[in-house]
RODO-2510 file (C-alpha; in nm, 4 decimals, decimal comma):
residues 259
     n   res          X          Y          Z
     1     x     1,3128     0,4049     1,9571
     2     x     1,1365     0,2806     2,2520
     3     x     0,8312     0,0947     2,1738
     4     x     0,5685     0,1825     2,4822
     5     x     0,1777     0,1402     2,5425
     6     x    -0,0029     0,0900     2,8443
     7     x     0,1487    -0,1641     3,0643
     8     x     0,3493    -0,3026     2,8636
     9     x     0,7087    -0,1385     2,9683
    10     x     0,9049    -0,5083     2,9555
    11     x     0,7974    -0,5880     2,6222
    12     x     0,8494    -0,2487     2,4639
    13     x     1,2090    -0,2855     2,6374
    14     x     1,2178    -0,6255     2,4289
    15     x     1,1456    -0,5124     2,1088
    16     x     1,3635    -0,1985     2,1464
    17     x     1,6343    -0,4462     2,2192
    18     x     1,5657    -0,5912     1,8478
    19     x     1,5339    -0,3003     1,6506
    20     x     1,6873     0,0257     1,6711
    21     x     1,4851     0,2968     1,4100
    22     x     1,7217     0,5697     1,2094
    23     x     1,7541     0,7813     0,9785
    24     x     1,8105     0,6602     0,5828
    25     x     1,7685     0,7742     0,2211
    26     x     1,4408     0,7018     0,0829
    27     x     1,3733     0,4879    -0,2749
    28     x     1,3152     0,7172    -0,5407
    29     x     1,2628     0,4446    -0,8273
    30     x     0,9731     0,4755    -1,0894
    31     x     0,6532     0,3833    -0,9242
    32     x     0,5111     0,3297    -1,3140
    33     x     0,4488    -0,0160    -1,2696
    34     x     0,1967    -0,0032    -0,9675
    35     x    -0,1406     0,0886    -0,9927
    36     x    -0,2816     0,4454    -0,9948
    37     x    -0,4202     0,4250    -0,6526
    38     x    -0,1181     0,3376    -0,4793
    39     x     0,1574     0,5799    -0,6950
    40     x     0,1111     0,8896    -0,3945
    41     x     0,1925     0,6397    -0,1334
    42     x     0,5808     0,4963    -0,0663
    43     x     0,6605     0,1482    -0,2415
    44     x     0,7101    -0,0979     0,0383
    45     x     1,1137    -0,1420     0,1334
    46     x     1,1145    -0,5184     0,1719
    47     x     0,9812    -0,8292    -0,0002
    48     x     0,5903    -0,9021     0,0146
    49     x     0,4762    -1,2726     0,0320
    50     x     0,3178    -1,4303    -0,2482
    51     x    -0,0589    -1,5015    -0,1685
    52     x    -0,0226    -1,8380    -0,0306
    53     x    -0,2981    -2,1032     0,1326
    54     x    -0,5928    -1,9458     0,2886
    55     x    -0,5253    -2,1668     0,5751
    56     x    -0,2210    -2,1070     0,8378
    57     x    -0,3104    -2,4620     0,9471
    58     x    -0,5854    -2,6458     1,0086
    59     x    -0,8711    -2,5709     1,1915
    60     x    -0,8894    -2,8691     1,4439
    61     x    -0,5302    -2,7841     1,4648
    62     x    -0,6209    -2,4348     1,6146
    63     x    -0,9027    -2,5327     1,7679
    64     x    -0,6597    -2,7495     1,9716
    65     x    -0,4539    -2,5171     2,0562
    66     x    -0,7668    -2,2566     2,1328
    67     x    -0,5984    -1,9806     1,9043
    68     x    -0,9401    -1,7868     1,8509
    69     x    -1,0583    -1,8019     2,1793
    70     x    -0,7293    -1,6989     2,3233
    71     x    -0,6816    -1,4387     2,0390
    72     x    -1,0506    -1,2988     2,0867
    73     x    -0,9998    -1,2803     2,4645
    74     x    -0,6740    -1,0895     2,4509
    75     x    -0,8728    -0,8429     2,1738
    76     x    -1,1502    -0,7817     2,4345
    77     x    -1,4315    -0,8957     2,1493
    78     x    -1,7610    -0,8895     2,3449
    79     x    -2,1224    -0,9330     2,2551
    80     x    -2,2648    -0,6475     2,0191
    81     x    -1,9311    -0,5430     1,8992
    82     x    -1,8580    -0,4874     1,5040
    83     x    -1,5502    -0,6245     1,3745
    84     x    -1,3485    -0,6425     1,0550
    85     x    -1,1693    -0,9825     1,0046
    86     x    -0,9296    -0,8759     0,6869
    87     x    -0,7928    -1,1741     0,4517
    88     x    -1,0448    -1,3519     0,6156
    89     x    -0,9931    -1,6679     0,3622
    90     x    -1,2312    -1,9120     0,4003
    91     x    -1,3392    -1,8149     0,7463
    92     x    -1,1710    -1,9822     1,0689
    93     x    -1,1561    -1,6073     1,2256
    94     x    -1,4963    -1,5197     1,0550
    95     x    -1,7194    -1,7937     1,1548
    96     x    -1,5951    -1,7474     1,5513
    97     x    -1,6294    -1,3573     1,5880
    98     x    -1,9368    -1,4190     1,4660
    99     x    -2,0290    -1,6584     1,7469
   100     x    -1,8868    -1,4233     1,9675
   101     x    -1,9908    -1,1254     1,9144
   102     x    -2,3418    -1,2641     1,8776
   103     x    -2,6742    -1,1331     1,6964
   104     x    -2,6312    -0,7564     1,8418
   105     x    -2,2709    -0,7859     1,7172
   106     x    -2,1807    -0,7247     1,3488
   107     x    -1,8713    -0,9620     1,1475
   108     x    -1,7492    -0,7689     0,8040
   109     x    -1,5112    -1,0548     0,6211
   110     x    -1,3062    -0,8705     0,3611
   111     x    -1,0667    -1,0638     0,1078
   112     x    -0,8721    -0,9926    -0,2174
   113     x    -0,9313    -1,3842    -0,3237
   114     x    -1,2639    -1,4007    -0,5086
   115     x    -1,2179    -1,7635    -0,4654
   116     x    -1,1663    -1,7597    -0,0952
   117     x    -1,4550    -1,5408    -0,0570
   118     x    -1,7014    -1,7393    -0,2923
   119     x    -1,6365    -2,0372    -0,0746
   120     x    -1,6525    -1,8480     0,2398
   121     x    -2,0479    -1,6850     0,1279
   122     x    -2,1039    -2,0641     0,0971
   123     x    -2,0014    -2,1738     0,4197
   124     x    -2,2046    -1,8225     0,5669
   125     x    -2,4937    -1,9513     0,3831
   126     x    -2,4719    -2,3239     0,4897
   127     x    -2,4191    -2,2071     0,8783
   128     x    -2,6730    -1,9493     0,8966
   129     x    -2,4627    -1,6640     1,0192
   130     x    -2,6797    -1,3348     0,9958
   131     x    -2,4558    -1,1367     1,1467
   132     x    -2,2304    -1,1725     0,8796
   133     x    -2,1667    -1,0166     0,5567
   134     x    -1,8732    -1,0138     0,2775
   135     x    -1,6760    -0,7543     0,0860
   136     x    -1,4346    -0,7558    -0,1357
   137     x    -1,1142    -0,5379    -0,1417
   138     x    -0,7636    -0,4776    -0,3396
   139     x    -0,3891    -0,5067    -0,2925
   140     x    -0,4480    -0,1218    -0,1597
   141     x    -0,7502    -0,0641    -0,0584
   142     x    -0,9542    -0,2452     0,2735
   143     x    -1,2984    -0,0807     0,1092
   144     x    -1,3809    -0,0296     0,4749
   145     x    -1,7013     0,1876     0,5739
   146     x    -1,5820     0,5019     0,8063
   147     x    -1,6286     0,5144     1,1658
   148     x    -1,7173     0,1815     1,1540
   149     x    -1,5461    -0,0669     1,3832
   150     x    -1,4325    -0,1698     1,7241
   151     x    -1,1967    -0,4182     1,6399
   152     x    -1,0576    -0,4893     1,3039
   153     x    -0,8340    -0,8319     1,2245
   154     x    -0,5203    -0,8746     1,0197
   155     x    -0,4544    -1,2794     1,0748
   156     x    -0,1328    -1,4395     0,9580
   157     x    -0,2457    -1,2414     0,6432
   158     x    -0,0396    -0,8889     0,6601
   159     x     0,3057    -0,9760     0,4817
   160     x     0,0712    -1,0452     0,1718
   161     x    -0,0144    -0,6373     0,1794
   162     x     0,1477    -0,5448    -0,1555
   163     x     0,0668    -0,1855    -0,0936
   164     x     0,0971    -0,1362     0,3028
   165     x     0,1170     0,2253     0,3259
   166     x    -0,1542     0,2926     0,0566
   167     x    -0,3730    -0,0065     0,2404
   168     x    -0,3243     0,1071     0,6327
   169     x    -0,3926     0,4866     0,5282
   170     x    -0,7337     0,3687     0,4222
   171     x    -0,7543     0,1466     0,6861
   172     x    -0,7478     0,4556     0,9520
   173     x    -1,0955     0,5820     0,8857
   174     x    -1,3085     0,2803     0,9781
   175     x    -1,1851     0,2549     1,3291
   176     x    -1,4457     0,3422     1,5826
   177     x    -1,3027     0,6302     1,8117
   178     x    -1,1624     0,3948     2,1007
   179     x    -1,0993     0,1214     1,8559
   180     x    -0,7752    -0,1135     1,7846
   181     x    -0,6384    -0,2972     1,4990
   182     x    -0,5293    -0,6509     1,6000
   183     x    -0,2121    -0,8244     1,4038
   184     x    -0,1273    -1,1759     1,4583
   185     x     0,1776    -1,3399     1,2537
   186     x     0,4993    -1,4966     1,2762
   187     x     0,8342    -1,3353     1,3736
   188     x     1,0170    -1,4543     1,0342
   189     x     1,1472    -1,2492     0,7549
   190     x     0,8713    -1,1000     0,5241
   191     x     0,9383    -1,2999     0,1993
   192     x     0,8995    -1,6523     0,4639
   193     x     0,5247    -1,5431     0,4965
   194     x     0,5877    -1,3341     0,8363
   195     x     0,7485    -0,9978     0,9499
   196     x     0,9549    -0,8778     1,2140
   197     x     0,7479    -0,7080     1,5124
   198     x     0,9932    -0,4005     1,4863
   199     x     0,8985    -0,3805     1,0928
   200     x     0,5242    -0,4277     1,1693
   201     x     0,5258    -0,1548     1,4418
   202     x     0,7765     0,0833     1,1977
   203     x     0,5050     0,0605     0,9176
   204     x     0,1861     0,0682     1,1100
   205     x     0,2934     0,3710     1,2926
   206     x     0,4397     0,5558     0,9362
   207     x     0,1117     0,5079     0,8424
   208     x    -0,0981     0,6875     1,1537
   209     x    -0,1223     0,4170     1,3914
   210     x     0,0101     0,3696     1,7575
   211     x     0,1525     0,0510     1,9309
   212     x    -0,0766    -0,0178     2,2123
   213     x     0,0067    -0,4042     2,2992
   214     x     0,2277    -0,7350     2,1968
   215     x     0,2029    -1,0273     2,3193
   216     x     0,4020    -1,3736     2,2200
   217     x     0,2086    -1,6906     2,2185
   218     x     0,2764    -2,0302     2,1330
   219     x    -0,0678    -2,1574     2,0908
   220     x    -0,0469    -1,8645     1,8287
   221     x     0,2337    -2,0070     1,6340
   222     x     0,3692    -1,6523     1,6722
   223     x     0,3140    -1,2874     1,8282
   224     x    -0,0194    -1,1040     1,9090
   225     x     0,0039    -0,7068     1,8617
   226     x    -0,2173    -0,4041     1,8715
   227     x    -0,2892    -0,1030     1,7964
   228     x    -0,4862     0,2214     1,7819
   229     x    -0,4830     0,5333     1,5555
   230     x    -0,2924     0,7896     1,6275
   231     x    -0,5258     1,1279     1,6738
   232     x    -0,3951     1,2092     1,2778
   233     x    -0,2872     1,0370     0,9995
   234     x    -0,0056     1,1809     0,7903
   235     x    -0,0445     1,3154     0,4163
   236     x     0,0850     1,0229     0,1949
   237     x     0,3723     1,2317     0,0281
   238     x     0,4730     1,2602     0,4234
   239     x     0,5074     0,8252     0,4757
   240     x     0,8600     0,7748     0,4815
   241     x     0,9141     0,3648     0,4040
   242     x     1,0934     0,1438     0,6876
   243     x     1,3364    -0,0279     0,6053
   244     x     1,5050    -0,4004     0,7523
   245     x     1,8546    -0,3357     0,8444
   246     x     2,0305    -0,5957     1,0006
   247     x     2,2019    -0,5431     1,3168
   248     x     2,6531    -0,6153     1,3010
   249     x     2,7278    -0,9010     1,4828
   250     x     2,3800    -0,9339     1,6477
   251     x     2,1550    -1,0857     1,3266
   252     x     1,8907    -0,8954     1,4402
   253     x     1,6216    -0,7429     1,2175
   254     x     1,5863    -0,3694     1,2723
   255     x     1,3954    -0,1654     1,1349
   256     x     1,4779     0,2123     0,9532
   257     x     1,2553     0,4969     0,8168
   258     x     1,3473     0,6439     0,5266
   259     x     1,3112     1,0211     0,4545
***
């Protein structure tokens, strides 16, 4: 499968090159042990990283190497826009979409980690940042508001999804019409706190989303990619789970969907 979106032939050539997406028979193992919520979605195919530090490095350390800025320009975040930063930790996207997108411009920081977010309302508190407010979600559930969003972030953070098909179906909703969901991680195996952009692009579009853009950069430590939803999302008894397979004689992660 040829991954395509606007202007971006060579690198959809690329990552075609890495991955090639077939046909395979889908897990039908007891889904008993996960919660309620997430039992009419597909069990994810592959490991999921354990939650680790809230952050990738640290912050002078991006700062140096202008990740936001560079990460915020290539997302198109202007003044007066409303954005989602998801596993927002204890704030480095947070604190910089808020400067950017300004007092017109809404932040939403969403995290699993009561911890992470307790310190996080601190350091919204301490800095003043009106524009901002905090949520709280689960292993399968953003707890987005509908309709809501121009841009929403998944930093170094979406290998931790323990539910990704359950989690992006309810992520669908709260994109504004026109909107795109922006993924930055690390091309590395999905149990070595990355994934595979062939992977990413497999599950995100099982779940009702289309690949608009990718980008590699180093001052990233890893890839920039993006998306938008699809005009529908399937029915979750339609997902069918990707799957890593890896290429004879090439070492190459591809990526499968089940049926």
């Amino acid at each position: 499968m040829i991954l395509r979106g606007p202007g971006v032939a060579g690198v959809s050539l690329a990552l075609a090159a890495m991955a090639s997406l077939a046909l395979t028979g889908c897990d039908t193992a007891s889904h008993d042990d996960r919660s309620e919520t997430a039992r009419a979605f597909p069990r994810a195919d592959r490991p999921v990283s354990g939650l680790g530090s809230n952050a990738f490095s640290t912050e002078s350390d991006r700062d140096d190497r202008n990740e936001a800025q560079i990460v915020m320009d290539m997302a198109g975040i202007e003044p007066g826009m409303s954005v989602a930063d998801i596993g927002a930790g204890e704030g480095y996207y947070t604190v910089r979409l808020a400067e950017r997108v300004g007092p017109r411009g809404r932040v939403l920081a969403q995290d699993i980690d009561g911890d992470a977010l307790r310190r996080l309302g601190a350091r919204v508190e301490k800095d003043r940042l009106d524009n901002v407010s905090i949520k709280a979600g689960v292993a399968d559930d953003p707890r987005l508001p509908p309709a809501s969003f121009d841009r929403i972030f998944m930093v170094h953070m979406y290998h931790e999804v323990a539910e990704p098909y359950a989690f992006l179906w309810r992520l669908w909703p709260a994109l504004k019409p026109g909107g795109k969901l922006i993924v930055v991680d690390v091309d590395k195996s999905t149990d070595r706190h990355g994934i595979p952009p062939a992977l990413l692009t497999c599950e995100l579009e099982a779940a009702g989303f289309r690949f608009d853009e990718f980008h590699r950069k180093p001052e990233l430590a890893g890839y920039f990619a993006q998306f938008v939803a699809a005009s529908s999302r399937p029915e979750p008894a339609d997902i069918r789970p990707c799957r890593l397979k890896t290429a004879k004689g090439a070492g190459a992660a591809g990526a499968m969907k089940g049926n």
